[in-house]
N, C-alpha and C positions, 0 to 999 in steps of 0.2 A: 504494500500500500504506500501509496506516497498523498504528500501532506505539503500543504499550500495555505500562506497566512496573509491575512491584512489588514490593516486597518482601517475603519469606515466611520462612519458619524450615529452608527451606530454602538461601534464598539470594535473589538477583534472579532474577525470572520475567519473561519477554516475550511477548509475543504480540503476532504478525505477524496482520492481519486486515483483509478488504475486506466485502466482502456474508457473509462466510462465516469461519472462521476458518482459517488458512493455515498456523500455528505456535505451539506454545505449547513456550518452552523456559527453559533454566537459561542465564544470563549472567554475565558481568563488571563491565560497565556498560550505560548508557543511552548507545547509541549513536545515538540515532535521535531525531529530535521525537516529541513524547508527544502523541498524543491520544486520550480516554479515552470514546468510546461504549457505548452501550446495550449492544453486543455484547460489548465490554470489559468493561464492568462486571458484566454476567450472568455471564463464564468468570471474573473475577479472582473473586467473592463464592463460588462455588462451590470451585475452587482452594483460598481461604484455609479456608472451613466444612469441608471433609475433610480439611486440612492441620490443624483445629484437634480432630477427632476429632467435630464435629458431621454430617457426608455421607457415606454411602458408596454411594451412588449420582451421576451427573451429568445432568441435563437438558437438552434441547435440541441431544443429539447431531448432528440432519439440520443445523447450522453450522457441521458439521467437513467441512471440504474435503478429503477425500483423494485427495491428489493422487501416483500412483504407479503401481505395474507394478499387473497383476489380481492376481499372487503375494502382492506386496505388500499391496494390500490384503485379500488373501481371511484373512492373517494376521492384521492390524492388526485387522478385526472378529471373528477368531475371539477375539483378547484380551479385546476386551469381551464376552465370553460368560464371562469369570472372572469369577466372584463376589466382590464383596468379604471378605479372610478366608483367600480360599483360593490353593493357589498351583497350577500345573500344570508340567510340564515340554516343554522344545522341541520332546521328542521327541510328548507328548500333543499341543500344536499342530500338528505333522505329519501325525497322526493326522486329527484334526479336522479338517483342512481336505484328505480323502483323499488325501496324499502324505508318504505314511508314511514316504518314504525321504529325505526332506528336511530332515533335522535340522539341517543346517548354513547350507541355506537360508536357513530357519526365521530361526536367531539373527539372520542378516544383517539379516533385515528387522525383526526385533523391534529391532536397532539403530537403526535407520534409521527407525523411530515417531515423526513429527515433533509429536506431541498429548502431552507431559509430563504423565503423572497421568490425564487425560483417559482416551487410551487405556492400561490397566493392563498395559506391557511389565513394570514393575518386580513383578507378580505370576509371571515366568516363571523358573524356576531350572531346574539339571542335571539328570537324573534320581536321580545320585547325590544329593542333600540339598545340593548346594553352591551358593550364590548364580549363578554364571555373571556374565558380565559386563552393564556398565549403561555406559550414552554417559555418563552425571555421575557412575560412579565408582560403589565397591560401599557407600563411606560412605552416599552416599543414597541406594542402592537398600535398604539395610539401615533407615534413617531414615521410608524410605514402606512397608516392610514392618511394621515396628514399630509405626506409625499402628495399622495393621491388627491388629493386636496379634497378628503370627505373628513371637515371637521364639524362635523353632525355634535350635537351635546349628547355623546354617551356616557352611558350611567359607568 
């Protein structure tokens, strides 16, 4: 495995990646040797351009390795079907991916989103208006919403 770091405005970002990309997350530190390829450099340039308010799309998604349950991923791609802008709720994900009665499901796996930004979990709130939770906290799920420029007053 190789391991790729940088700095953003949101924090230190990682990404775990062999032929494909295995993880892209929020850190502490640089745990790990650094090496910075082609596939590195493609996910960090996009990463920073929509963190800097220039992308709201991402490229070259067939390098994202999902590696998970069918559940799991029938999720994680129904999120890339949100558009940049807009937000859906858990219960609309359930919907979407015909199990409608999975709302709890649902969050587990939007948790468990191992593609930061990439895949848009941080587009998914409560049905009531309220952010719901984020693996890095509601500070920066509020932070990549506001990129978006959806600063709705959630709860």
């Amino acid at each position: 495995m190789k391991y790729g770091f940088f700095n953003s405005p949101l924090g230190l970002i990682k990404i775990s990646y062999e032929d494909k990309i295995k993880k892209i997350e929020l850190v502490d530190k640089i745990d790990k040797p650094c090496k910075e390829d082609e596939i590195f450099i493609l996910f960090k340039k996009q990463i920073l351009d929509y963190l800097a308010g220039k992308r709201t799309t991402f490229d070259h998604l067939e390098l994202l390795d999902l590696e998970g349950t069918d559940f799991q991923k029938s999720v994680w791609l129904a999120l890339l079907q949100i558009p940049f802008g807009k937000t859906l709720s858990y219960k609309d994900i359930a919907k979407a991916i015909a199990r409608p009665k999975s709302t709890r499901a649902v969050g587990t796996a939007v948790g468990k989103n191992p593609f930061l930004i990439i895949i848009p979990c941080h587009r998914v709130i409560k049905s009531d208006g309220s952010l719901g939770n984020f693996a890095y906290g509601k500070n920066i799920k509020k932070k990549l919403l506001e990129i978006e420029e959806l600063t709705c007053n959630f709860k």
